[in-house]
VOGU-3710 file (C-alpha; in Angstrom, 3 decimals, decimal comma):
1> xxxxxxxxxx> 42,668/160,938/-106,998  40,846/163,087/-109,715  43,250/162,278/-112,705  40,667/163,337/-115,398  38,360/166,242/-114,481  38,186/167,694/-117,266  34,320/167,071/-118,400  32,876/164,789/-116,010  30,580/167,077/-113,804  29,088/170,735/-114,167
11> xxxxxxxxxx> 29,559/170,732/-118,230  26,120/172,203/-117,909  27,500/175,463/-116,489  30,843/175,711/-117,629  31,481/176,803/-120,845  34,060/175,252/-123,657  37,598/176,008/-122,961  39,093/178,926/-125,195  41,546/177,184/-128,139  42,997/178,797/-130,513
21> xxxxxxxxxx> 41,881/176,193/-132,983  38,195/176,304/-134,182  36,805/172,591/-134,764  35,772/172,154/-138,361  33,235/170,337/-137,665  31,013/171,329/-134,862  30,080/174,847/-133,638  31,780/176,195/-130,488  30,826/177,666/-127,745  32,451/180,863/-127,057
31> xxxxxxxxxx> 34,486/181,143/-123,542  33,567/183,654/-120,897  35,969/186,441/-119,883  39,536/185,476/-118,471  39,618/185,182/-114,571  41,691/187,955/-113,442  41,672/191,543/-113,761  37,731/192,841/-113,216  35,724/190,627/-115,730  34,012/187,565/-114,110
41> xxxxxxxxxx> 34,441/184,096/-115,684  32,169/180,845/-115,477  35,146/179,365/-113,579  35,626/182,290/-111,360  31,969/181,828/-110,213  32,161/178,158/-109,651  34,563/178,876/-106,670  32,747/182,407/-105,837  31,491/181,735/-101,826  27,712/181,619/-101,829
51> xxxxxxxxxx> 26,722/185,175/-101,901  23,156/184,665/-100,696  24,530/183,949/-96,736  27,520/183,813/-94,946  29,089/180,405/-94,254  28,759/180,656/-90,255  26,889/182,362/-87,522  29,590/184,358/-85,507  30,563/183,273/-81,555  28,376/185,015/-79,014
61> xxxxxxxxxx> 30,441/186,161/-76,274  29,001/185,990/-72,281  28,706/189,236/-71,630  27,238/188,640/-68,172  30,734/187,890/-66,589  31,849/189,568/-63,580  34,347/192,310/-63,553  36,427/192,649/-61,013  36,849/196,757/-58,943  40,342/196,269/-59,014
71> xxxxxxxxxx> 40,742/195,807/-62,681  37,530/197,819/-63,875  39,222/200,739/-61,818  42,818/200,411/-63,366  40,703/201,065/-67,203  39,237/203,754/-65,808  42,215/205,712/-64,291  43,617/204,629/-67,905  40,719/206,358/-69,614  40,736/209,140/-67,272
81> xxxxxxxxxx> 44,018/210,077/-67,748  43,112/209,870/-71,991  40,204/212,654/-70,694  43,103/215,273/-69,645  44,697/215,593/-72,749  41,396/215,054/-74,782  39,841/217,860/-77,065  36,655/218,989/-77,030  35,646/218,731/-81,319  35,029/215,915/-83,081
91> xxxxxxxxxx> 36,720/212,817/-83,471  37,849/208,888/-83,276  39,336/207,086/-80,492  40,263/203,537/-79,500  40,703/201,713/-76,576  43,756/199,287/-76,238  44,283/196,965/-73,921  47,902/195,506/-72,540  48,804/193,501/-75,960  48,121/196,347/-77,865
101> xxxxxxxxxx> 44,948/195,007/-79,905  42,458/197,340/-80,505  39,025/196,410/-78,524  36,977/199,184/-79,754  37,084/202,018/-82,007  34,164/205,023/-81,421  33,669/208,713/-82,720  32,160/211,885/-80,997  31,059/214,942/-81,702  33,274/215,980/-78,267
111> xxxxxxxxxx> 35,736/213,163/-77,842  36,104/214,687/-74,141  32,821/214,451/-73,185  32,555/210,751/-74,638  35,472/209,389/-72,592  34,682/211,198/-69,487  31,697/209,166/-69,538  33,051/206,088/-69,580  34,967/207,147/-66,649  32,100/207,419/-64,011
121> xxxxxxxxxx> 32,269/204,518/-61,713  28,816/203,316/-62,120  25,844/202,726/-64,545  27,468/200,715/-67,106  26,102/197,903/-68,710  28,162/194,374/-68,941  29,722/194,665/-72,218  30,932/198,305/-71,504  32,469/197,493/-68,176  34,399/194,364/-69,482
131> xxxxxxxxxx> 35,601/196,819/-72,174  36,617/199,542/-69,942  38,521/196,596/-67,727  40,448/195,297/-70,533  41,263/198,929/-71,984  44,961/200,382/-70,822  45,804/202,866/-73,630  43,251/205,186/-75,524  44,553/206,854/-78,497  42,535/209,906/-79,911
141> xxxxxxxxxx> 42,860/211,066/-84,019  40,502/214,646/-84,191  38,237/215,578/-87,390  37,372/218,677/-88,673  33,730/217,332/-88,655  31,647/214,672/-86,983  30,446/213,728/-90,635  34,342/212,696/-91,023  34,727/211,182/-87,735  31,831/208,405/-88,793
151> xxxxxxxxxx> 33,574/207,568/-92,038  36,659/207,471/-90,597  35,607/205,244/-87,725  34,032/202,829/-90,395  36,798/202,778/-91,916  38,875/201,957/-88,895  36,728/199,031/-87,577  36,646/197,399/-91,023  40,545/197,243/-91,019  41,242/196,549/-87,076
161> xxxxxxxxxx> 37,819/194,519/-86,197  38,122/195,310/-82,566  36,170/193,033/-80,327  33,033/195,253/-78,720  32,033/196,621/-81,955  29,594/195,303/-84,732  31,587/193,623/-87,259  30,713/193,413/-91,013  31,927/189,727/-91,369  31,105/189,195/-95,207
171> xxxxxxxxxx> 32,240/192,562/-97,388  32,700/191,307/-100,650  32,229/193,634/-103,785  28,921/193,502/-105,647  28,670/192,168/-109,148  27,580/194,421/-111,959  26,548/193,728/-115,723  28,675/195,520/-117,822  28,022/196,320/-122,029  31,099/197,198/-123,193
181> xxxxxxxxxx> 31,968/200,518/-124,861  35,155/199,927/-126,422  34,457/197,087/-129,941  32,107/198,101/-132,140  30,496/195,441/-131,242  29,623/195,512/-127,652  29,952/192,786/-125,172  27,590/191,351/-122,023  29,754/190,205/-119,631  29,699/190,143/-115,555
191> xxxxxxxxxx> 31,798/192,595/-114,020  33,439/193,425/-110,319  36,329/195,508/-109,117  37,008/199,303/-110,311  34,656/200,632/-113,168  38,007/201,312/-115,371  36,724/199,603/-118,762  34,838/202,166/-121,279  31,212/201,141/-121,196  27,381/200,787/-119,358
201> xxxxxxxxxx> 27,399/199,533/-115,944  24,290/198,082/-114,476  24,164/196,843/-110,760  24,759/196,309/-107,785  23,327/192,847/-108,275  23,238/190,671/-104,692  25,133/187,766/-106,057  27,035/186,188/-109,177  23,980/183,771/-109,376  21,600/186,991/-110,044
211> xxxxxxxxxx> 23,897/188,512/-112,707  24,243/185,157/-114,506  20,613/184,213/-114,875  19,859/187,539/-115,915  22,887/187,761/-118,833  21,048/184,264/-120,090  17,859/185,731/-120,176  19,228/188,868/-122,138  21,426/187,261/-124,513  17,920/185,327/-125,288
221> xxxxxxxxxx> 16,287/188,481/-125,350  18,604/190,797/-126,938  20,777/188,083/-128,717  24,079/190,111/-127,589  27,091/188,916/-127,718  29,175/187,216/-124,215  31,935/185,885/-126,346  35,444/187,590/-125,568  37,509/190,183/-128,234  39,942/188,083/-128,683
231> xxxxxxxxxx> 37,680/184,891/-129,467  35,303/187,301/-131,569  38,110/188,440/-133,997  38,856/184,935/-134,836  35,562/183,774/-136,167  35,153/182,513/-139,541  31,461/181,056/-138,797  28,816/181,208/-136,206  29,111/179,396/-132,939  26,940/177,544/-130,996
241> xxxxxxxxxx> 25,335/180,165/-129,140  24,145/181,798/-132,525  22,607/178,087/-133,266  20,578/178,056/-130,297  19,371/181,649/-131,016  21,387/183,469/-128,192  23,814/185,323/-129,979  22,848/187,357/-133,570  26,318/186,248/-135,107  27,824/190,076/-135,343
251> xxxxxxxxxx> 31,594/188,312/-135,604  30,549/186,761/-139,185  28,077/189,390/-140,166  24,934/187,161/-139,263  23,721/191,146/-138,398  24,785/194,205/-139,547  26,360/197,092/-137,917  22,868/198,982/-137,707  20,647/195,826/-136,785  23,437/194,901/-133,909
261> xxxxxxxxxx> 23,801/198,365/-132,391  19,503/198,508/-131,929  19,915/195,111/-130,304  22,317/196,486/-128,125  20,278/199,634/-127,663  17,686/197,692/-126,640  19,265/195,802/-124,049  20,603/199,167/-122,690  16,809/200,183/-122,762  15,715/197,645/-120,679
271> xxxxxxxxxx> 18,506/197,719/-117,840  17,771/201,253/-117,232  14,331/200,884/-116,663  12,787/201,352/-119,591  11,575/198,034/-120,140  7,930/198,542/-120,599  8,852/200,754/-123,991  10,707/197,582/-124,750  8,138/195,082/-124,505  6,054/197,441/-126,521
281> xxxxxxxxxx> 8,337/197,950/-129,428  9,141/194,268/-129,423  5,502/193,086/-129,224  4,746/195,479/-132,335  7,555/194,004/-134,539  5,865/190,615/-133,610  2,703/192,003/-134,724  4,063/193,144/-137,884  6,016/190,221/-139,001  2,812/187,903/-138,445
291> xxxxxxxxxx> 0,578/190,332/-140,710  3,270/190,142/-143,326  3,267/186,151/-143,118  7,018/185,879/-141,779  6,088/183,669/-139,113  10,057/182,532/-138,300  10,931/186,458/-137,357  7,693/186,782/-135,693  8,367/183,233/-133,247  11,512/184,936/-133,324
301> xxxxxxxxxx> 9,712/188,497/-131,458  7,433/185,945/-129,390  10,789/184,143/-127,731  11,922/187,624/-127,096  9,308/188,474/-125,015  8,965/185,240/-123,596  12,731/185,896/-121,985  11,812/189,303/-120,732  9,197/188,463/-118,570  10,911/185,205/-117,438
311> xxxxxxxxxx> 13,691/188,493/-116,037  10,895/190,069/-114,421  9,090/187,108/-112,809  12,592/186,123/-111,449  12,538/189,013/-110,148  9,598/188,626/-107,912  8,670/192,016/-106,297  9,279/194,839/-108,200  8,633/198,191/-107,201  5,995/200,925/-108,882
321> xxxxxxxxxx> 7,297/204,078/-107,306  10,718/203,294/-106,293  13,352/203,955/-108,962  16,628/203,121/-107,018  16,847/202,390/-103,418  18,149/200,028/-100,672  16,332/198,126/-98,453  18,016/197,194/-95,180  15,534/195,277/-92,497  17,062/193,707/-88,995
331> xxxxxxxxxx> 15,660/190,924/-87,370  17,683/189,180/-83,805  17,054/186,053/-82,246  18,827/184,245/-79,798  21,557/186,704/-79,452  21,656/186,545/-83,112  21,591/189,376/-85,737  20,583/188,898/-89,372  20,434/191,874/-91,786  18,591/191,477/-95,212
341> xxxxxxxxxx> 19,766/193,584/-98,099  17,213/194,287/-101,198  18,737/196,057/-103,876  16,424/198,218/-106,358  17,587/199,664/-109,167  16,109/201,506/-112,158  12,372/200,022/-110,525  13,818/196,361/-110,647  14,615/194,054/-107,831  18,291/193,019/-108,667
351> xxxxxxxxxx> 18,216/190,765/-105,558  18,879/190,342/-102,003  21,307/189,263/-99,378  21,724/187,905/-95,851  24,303/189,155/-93,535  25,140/187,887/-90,013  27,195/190,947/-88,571  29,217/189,792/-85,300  27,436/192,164/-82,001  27,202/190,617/-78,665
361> xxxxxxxxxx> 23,872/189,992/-77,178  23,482/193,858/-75,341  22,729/195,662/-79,084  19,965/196,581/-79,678  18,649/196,435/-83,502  19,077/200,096/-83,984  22,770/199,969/-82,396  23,846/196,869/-84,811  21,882/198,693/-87,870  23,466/202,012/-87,549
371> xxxxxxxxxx> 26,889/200,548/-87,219  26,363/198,256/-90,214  25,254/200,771/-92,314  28,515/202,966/-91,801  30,511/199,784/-92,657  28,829/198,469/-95,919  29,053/201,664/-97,754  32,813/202,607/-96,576  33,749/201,549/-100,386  30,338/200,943/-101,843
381> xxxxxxxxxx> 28,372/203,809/-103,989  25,314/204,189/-102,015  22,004/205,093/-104,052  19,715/207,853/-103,940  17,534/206,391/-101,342  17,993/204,021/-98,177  15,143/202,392/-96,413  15,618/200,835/-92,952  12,960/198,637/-90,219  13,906/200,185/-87,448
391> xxxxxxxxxx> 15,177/204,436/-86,604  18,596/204,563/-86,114  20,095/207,710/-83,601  22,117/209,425/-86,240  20,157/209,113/-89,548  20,444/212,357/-90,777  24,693/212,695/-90,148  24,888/209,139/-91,681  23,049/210,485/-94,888  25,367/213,693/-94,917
401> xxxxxxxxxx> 28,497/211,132/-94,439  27,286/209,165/-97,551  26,508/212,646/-99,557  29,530/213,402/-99,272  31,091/209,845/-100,622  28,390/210,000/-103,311  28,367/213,568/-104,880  24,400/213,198/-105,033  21,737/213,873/-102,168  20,955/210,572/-100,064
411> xxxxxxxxxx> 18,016/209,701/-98,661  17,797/207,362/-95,112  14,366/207,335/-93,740  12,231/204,346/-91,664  8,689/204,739/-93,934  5,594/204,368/-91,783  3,070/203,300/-94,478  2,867/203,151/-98,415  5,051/200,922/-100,834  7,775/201,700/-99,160
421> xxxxxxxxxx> 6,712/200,333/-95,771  5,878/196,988/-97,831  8,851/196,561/-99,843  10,534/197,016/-95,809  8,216/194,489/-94,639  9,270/191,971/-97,460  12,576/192,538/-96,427  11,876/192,070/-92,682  10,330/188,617/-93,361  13,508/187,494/-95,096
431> xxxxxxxxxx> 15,204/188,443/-92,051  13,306/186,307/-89,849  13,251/183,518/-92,311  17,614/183,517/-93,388  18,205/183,514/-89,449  15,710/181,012/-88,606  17,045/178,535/-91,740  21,053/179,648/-90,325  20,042/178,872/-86,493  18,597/175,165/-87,676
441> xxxxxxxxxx> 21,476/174,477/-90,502  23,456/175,050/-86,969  21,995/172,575/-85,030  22,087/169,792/-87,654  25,822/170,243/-88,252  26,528/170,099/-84,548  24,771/166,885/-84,476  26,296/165,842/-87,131  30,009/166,629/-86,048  28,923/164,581/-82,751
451> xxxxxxxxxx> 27,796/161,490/-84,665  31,409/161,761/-86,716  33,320/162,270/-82,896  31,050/158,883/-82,049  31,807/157,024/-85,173  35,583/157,753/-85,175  36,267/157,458/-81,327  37,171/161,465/-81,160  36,745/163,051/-77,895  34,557/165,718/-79,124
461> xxxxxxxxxx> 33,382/166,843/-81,731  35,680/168,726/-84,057  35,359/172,409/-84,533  37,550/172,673/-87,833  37,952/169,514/-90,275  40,520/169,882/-93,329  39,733/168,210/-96,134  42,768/167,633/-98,872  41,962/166,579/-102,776  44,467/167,309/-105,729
471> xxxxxxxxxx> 43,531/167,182/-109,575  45,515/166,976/-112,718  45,644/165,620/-116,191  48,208/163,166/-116,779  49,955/165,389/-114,066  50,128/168,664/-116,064  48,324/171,852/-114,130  48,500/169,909/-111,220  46,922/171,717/-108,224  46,307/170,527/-104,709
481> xxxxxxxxxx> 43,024/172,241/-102,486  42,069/172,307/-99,238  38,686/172,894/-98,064  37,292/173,691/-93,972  34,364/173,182/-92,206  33,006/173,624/-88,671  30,000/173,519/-86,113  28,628/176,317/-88,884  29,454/174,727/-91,876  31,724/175,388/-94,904
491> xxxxxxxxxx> 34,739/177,904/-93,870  34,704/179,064/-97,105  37,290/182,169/-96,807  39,740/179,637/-94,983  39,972/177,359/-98,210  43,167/177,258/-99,963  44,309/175,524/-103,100  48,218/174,663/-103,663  50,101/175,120/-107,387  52,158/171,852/-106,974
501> xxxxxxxxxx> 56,002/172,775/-107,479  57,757/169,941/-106,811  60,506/169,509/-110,044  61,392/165,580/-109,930  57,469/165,049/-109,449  56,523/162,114/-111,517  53,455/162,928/-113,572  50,287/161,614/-112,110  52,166/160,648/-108,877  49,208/161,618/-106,253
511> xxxxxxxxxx> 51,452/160,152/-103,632  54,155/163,035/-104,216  51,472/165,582/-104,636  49,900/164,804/-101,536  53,091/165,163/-99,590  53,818/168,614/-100,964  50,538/170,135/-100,259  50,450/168,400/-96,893  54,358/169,541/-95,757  53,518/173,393/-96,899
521> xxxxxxxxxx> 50,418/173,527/-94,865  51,599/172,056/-91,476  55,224/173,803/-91,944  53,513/177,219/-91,092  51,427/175,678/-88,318  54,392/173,761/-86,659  56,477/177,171/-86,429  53,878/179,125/-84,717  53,264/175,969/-82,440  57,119/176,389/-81,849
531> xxxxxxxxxx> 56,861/180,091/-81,220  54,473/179,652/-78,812  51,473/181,633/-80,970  49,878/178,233/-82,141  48,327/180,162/-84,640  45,933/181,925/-82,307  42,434/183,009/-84,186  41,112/186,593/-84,158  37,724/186,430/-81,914  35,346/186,200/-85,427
541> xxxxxxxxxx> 37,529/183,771/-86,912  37,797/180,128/-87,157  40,463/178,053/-84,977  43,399/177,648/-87,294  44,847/174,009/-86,080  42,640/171,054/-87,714  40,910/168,877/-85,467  40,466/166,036/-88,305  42,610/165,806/-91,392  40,600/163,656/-93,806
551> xxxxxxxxxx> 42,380/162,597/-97,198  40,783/161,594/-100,452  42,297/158,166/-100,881  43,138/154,864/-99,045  45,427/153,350/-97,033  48,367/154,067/-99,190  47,518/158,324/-99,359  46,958/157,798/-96,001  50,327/156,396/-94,862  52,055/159,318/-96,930
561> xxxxxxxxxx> 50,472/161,954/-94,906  51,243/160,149/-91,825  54,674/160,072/-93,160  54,554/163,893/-93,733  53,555/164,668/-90,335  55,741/162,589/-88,618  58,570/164,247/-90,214  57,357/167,592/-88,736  56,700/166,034/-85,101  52,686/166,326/-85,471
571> xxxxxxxxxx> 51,960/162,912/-85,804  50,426/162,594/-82,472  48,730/165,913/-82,829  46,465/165,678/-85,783  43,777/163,179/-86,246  43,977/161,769/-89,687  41,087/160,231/-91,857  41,395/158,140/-95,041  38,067/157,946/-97,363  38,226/155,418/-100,286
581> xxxxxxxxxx> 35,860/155,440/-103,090  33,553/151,992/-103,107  33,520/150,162/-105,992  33,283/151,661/-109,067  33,671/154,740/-107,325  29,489/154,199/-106,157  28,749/157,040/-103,338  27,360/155,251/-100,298  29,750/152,253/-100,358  33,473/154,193/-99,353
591> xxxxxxxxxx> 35,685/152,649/-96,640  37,034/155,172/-94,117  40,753/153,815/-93,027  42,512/155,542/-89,573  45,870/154,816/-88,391  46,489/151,452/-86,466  42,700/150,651/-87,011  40,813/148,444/-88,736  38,768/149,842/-91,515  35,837/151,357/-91,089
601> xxxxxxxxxx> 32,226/150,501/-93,168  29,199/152,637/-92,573  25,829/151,921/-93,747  24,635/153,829/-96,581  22,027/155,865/-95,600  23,975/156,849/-92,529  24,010/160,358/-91,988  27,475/160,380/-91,188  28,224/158,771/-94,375  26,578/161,453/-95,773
611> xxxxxxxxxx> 28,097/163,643/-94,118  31,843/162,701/-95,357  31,131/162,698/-98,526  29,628/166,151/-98,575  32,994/167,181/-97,085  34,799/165,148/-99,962  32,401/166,644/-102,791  33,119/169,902/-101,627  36,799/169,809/-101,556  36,392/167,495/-105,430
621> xxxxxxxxxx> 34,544/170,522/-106,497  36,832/173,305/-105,487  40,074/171,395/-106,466  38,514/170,533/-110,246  37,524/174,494/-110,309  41,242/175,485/-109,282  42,924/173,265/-111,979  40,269/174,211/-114,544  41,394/177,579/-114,068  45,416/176,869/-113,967
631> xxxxxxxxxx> 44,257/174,650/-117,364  42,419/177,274/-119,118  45,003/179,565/-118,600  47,924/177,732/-120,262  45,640/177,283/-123,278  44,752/181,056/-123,621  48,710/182,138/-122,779  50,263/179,300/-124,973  48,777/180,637/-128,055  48,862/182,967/-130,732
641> xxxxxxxxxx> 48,996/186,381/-128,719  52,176/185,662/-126,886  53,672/186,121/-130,538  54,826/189,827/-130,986  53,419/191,626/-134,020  51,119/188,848/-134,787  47,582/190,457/-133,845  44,046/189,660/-134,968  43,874/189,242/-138,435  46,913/187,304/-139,093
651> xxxxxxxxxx> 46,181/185,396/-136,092  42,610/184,168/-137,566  44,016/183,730/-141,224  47,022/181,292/-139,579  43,830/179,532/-138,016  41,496/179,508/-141,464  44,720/178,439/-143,065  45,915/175,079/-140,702  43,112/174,761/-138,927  44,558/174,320/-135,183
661> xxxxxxxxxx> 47,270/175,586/-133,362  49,341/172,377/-133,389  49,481/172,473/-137,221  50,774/176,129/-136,984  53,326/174,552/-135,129  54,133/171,879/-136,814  54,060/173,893/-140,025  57,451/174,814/-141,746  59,275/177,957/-142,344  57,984/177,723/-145,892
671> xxxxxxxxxx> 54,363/176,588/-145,272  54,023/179,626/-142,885  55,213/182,211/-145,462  52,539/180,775/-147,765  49,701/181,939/-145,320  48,131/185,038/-147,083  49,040/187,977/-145,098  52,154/186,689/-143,554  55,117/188,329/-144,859  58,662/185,979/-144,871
681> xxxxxxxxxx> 59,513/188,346/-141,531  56,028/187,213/-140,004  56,575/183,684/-140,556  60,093/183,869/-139,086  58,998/185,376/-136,138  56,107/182,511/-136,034  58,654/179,624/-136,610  61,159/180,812/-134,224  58,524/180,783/-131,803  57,622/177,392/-131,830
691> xxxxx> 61,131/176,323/-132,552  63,556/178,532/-129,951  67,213/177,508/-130,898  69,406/176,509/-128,366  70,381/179,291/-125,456
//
């Protein structure tokens, strides 16, 4: 197992834990924001799912099955009878069928007149006569408008996800660059969730990986401040990032109040648009400082330049007469959808995104496009001005739908020829090209899931592999993780990590911890097997009983979780797989170990070997982000702040005064009152903290 994480991979992108002890030695770096709450951390968007596509393609149902009279009539005398006691204004319905799920959810501008249609007995296509076949309740809500009845029937098929509509699988919120308002010294720092903290918002951005490059390249450029409040107030000299020239040292006065709040001003400048005036002012200080011989503050100009074009050529296309706009372009292929997002914001491409909305093969673009469109602003802001590939039926009521959510006019037009037909274009082409690189990734994982059914004797390939990892130091924080994958890849909204809980665990006993995390997944999934449900997937989703189990560790980790499932009566039911690390833990050279077999040795370049250990990287990476987190979190809550009355100043002249937190500790009653600025009352409270008497 992992039993030292802590700094052997991705110290590249992670920053420094927070301590409440500042080395006297070397600088430090400053820690991101906390996880929780809205602010972003470094941690956070190690385990953040790739934003740029969607783990898997979604099932394509047949829609060319037969229905049969007798059952396509029954849904019609249902719907019929739903017709009588219809009204003729606007409004929802939806369409039940005998278990009570909801298979479809549709608005009208005359409800009536919409469900007497699907009552005719002929001219139906597939999809809607296998939907009128299954459907034995309708239930009807009215609106006072049809403007309501679309953003109410949005709403509706994000929460139920009936079957026959177009789903929006992936709706995560957007990132956004926020510069705080409420320090005197304003933050950068990544930002999603409600817009509740005092300050400048800048975004939507398309993924975490957008907003982070583009915070490095304006701390470079601007030299603001990332650090948090909390770290800022107890400074006493520069850290690292003001060493390698991407922070201008505000917290020790490196730059005064004036000098800091232009800097900031700057930055502001240049996020809303205005980064041409920038570049100019910037490239005239440069000019100035070289007449005048100060060659350091001039290089110093010249790398600030330097990082705002690197922004802008990251950027790639950026547009010369569109100030704020979204692009949306749909391509399909082989009963596929893919729908590419470009956002544009203040005339800068803040990036783009691939979505893979669930629609069965009888949409048409501009049926899957409208639909989508409803979906992914339900609780987004939408901008001034939407651009689409293809005309959509009700353009003009979706625009006075999103008016209304926006409190500004909205735009949604299909441009025929100008910029805006090009930037549409672009956007089209990165359709085609996401699908095409989603269909292939496809194909290669179902080969590959067939060459690991060969290798291991399965009967077929499996269609969801678990893949179980725990990490701890010296068994504090210790945290278990599973990870899934499937004929599309990584499951990544079905991954789970486990807090380990167990009491009378022995620290560092992997053993122990593998049982608990083992006996608290298959609990749940034994007692729906014994109810009868078998934990039954929704149509979009993945199947939720494993296929393949597969352990980090040998024979002995894998004899405990045979032990575990035994002891729940699954043993026959779940395949398990043992991977060992080779020697001195060398990728390429692992053993694979399965129950009353001998052990298995693959060949190193075989690409189920590969394979495997992707699976085991994967679930080594989320399991070290999930006990990072659990770690960094007992070092920011075990400090300083939990002390009442003991706030910023006293905090950082404790620090300047011992040095670390575990001399504070350590320190006595009297050594603590000798701290200037603690009173004997402060150092009481201080002592008793660290030394709780008993009861």
């Amino acid at each position: 197992m992992n039993q030292d994480p802590a700094e052997t991979r991705d110290t590249a992108a992670a920053p420094l834990a927070e301590t409440e002890s500042p080395s006297p030695v070397s600088p430090e770096l400053p820690p991101r924001p906390a996880p929780g709450g809205q602010d972003i951390d470094a941690a956070t968007a190690a385990l953040t799912v790739d934003e740029d596509d969607e783990a898997r393609l979604p099932e394509i149902e047949d829609d060319s099955a037969e229905v049969a009279d007798g059952t396509l009539a029954v849904g019609r005398d249902a719907i019929e009878q739903a017709v009588r006691l219809a009204p003729t204004s606007p409004g929802v319905y939806r369409m039940l069928n005998a278990a009570h799920d909801v298979l479809y959810v549709g608005k009208a501008k005359n409800v009536k007149k919409r469900l007497a249609s699907y009552a005719r007995p002929t001219g139906h296509v597939m999809r809607i006569a296998r939907m009128i076949a299954a459907t034995v309740t309708v239930e009807i809500i009215s609106t006072a408008t049809e403007t309501e009845a679309l953003l109410l029937e949005a709403n509706l098929i994000k929460q139920l996800r009936p079957r026959f509509n177009v789903l929006l699988r992936d709706d995560k919120s957007f990132p956004y660059i926020l510069i705080t308002g409420d320090h005197w010294a304003p933050q950068i720092l990544k930002h999603r969730g409600a817009q509740s903290r005092p300050g400048r918002y800048f975004g939507p951005f398309a993924s975490v990986g957008a907003v982070n490059r583009t915070i490095t390249a304006l701390q470079r450029a601007f030299l603001v401040r990332s650090c948090t409040d909390s770290f800022f107030e107890s400074r006493t000299r520069p850290c690292l990032l003001y060493q390698i020239r991407r922070c201008s040292g505000p917290c020790t006065g490196e730059v005064d109040f004036p000098g800091y709040t232009e800097l900031v001003r700057e930055a502001k400048d240049f996020l809303s648009g205005r980064s041409r005036a920038v570049k100019q002012e910037l490239a005239v200080e440069m000019e100035k400082a070289s007449n005048e011989l100060e060659f350091e503050t001039a290089a110093l100009y010249r790398d600030r330049l330097a990082a705002l074009s690197a922004i802008q050529s990251q950027q790639g296309i950026n547009p010369r007469t569109v100030e704020e706009a979204d692009v949306f372009a749909i391509y399909q292929e082989g009963g596929y959808s893919c729908v590419e997002v470009f956002f544009f914001r203040t005339g800068q491409n803040w990036g783009n995104r691939a979505y893979f909305p669930r629609a069965e093969k009888s949409f048409t673009p501009e049926e899957v496009l409208a639909s989508f469109l409803a979906q992914f602003y339900d609780d987004k802001p939408p901008p001034k001005l939407i651009l689409l590939s293809h005309d959509i039926e009700e353009s003009e009521l979706l625009a006075n739908a999103l008016c209304i959510k926006a409190g500004h006019k909205v735009e949604v037009s299909t441009p025929k020829r100008g910029e805006k037909k090009e930037l549409v274009a672009h956007a089209l082409t990165n359709a085609r090209e996401a699908l095409g690189r989603k269909l292939a990734d496809t194909a290669t994982q179902t080969r590959l899931l067939q060459g690991l059914a060969t290798t291991l004797g399965l009967a077929k390939p499996p269609q969801r592999i678990e893949v179980y990892d725990n990490s701890h130091i010296q068994g504090t924080n210790a945290v278990g993780a599973m990870i899934v994958a499937g004929p599309d890849g990584f499951i990544k909204n079905q991954y789970r990590k486990f807090n380990i809980r167990s009491e009378g665990l022995t620290p560092g006993d992997d053993y122990a911890m593998m049982r608990e995390v083992l006996e608290r997944r298959f609990k749940r999934l034994a007692a729906a097997k014994a109810e009868g449900d078998a934990a039954k997937p929704k149509d979009d989703e993945a199947p939720q009983w494993p296929d393949l189990v597969i352990i980090d560790g040998g024979r002995g980790q894998l004899n405990a979780a045979r032990g575990v499932l035994a002891g729940l009566g699954l043993g026959a039911e779940v395949t398990l797989l043992g991977v060992a690390k080779g020697p001195d833990r060398d990728a390429g050279r692992e053993t694979l170990f399965m129950p009353e077999r001998e052990a298995i040795k693959l060949e190193p370049r075989d690409p189920v070997l590969y394979f495997i250990q992707r699976l085991r990287d994967e679930a080594h990476r989320f399991v070290i982000g999930s006990h990072r987190k659990l770690r960094k979190k007992d070092i920011r809550e075990a400090g300083l702040q939990e002390i009442p009355g003991i706030g910023p100043s006293r905090k950082r002249a404790l620090l300047h005064h011992f040095g670390t937190l575990k001399e504070i500790e350590r320190a006595s009653l009297g050594d603590l009152g000798k701290v200037p600025g603690i009173s004997a009352e402060s150092a009481r409270r201080i002592f008793d903290f660290f030394h709780p008497g008993p009861g």
